[in-house]
C-alpha positions in Angstrom: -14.9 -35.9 -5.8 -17.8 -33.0 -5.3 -18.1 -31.7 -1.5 -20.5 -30.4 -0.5 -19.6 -26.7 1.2 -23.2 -26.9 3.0 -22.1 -29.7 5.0 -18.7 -27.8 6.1 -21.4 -25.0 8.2 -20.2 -21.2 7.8 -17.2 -22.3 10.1 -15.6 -24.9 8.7 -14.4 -28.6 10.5 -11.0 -29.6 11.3 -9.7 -31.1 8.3 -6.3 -32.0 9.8 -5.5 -34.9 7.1 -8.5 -35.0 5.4 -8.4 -36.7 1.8 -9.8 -34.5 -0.9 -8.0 -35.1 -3.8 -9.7 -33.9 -7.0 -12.4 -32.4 -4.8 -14.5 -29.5 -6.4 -14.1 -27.0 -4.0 -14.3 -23.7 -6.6 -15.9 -20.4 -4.5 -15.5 -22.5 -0.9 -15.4 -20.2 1.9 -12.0 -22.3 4.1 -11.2 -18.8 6.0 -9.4 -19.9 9.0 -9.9 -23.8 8.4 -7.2 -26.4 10.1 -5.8 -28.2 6.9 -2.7 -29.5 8.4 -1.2 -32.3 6.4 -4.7 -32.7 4.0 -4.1 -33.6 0.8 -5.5 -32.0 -2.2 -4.0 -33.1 -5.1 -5.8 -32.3 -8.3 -8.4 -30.4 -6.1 -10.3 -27.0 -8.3 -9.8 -24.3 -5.8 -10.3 -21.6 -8.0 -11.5 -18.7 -6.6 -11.3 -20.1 -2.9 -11.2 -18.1 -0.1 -8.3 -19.6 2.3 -7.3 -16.7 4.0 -5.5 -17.4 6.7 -6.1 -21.3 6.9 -3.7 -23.6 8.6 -2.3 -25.6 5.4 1.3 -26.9 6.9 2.8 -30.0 4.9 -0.8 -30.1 3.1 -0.5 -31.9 -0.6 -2.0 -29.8 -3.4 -0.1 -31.5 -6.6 -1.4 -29.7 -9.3 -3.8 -28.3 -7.8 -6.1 -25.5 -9.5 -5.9 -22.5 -7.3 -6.3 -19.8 -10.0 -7.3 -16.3 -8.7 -7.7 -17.9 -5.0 -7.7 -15.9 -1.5 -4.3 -17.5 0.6 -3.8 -14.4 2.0 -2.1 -15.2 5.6 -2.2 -19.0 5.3 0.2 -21.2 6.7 1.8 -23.4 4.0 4.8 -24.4 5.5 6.5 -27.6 4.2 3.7 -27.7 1.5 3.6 -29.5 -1.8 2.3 -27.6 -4.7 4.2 -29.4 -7.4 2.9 -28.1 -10.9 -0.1 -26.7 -9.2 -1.7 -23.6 -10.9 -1.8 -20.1 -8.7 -2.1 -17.9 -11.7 -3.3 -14.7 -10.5 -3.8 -15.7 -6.7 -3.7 -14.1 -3.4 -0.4 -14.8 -1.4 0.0 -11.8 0.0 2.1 -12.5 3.6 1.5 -16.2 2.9 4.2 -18.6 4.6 5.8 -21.3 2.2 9.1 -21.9 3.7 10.4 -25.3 2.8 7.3 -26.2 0.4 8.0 -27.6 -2.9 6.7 -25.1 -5.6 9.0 -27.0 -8.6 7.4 -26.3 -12.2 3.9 -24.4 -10.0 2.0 -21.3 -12.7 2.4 -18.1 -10.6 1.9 -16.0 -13.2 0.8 -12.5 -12.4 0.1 -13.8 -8.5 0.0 -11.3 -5.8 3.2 -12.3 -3.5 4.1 -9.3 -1.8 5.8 -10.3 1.7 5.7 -13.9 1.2 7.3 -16.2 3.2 9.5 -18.6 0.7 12.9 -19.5 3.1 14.4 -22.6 1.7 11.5 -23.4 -0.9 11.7 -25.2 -4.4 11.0 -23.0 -7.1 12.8 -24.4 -9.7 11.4 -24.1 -12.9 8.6 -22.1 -11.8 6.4 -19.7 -13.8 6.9 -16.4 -11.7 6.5 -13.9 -14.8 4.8 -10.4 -13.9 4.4 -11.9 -10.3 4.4 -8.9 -7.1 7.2 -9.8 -5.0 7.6 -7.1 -3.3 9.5 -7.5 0.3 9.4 -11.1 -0.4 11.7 -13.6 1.4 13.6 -15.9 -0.7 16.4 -16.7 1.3 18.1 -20.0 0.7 15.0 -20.5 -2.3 16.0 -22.9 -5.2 15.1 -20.5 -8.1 16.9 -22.8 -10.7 15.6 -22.3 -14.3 12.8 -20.1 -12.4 10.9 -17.5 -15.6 10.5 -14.6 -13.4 10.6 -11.9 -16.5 9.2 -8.4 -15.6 8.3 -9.4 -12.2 8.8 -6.9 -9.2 10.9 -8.1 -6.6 11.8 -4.5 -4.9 13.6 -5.0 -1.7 13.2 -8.5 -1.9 15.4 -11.1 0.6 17.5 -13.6 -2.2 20.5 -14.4 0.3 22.2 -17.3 -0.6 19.0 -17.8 -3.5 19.9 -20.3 -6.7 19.2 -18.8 -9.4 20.9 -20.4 -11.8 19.9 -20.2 -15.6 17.0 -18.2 -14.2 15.0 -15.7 -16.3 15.6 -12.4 -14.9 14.6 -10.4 -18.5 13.1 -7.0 -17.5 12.8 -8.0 -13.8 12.7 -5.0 -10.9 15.2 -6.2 -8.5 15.7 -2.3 -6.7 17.3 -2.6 -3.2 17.0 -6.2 -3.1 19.4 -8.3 -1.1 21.9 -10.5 -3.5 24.4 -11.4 -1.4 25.9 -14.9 -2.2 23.5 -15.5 -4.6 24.1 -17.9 -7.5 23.3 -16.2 -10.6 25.4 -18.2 -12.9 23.7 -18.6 -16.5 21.3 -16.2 -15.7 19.3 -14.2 -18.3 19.4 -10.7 -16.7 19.2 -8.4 -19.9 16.8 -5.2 -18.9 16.9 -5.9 -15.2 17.0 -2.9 -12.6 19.4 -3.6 -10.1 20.1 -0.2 -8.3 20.2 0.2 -4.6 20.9 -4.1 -4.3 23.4 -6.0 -2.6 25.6 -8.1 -4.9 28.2 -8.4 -2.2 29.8 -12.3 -3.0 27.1 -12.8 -5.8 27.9 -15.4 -8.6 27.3 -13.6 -11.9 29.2 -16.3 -14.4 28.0 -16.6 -17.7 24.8 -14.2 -16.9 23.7 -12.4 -20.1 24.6 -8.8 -18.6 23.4 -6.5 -21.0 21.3 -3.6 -20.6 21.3 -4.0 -16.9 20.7 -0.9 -14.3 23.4 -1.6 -11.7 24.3 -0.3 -8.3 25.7 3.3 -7.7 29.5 2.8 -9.1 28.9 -1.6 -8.9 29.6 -1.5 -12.6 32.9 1.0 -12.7 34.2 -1.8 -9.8 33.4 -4.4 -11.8 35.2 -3.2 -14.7 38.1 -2.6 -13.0 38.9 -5.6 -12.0 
């Protein structure tokens, strides 16, 4: 489907459930647009600018967002299912509770974002900017999320089982009761984090830059 941005005037409508799946909507200016519950699936949004727009339970389902401007948006309860966000703008961006399984955020500007409770699993989150990011409750299962920085990040209670943490910055983040079982964490930086209750079974441990005296504990157990 092609829509015409001319028609949408430089503020654009209400498009509270509006149907624009595979819409070309590459460059469109949707700063500040209502978007509740519209559905987007196989929609090109790359380079968008969405800043701030009110997205909540909106359907994108592999939809192309490359290099887009979400900076702000509320995506609560959102599905973006296998959509592609490589190198986007999600800085402060609220996802809590959307659906984010098998999504490309490779290299995607995250810092602060809102992900409480959100699917993640099998997600492409290599070289991604989490910084301050809130992943609390997140499914993270089978997540790659090698060499990302996730300084001071929130993962309380976070499944990250048989996750890809190779080479990952994980300084002063917050671990505790997080499921880490299986997990790849060769390389990663772990100083200054909580690991307090966190489940470490069967991780691949090596080379890992742990907590101020965590590892001496550890070992004398």
């Amino acid at each position: 489907m092609f829509v015409d941005m001319g028609l949408l005037g430089k503020k654009p409508k209400d498009l509270t459930g509006a149907d624009l799946s595979a819409a070309h909507l590459e460059g469109a200016d949707l700063r500040w647009a209502n978007m509740k519950q519209a559905i987007l699936n196989w929609s090109d949004l790359t380079g968008a600018q969405l800043e701030g727009a009110d997205m909540k339970g909106a359907r994108l389902e592999a939809a192309d967002l490359r290099s887009a401007n979400l900076r702000l948006a509320n995506m609560e309860g959102a599905d973006l299912t296998g959509a592609d966000l490589k190198g986007a703008h999600m800085e402060s961006v609220v996802l809590s509770e959307a659906d984010l399984s098998d999504a490309d955020m490779n290299g995607a500007h995250m810092e602060a974002v809102d992900l409480r409770a959100a699917d993640l699993s099998w997600a492409d989150l290599r070289w991604a900017n989490m910084k301050q990011a809130i992943l609390s409750r997140a499914d993270l299962t089978g997540a790659d999320l090698t060499g990302t920085d996730m300084k001071g990040a929130h993962l309380e209670s976070a499944d990250l089982r048989a996750a890809n943490l190779r080479r990952t910055n994980l300084e002063a983040a917050d671990l505790r009761a997080a499921n880490l079982t299986g997990a790849d964490m060769r390389w990663a930086n772990l100083t200054g984090a909580n690991l307090t209750d966190a489940d470490m079974s069967f991780a691949k441990l090596d080379n890992v830059k742990w907590p101020e005296g965590w590892k001496l504990l550890r070992d004398e157990k």
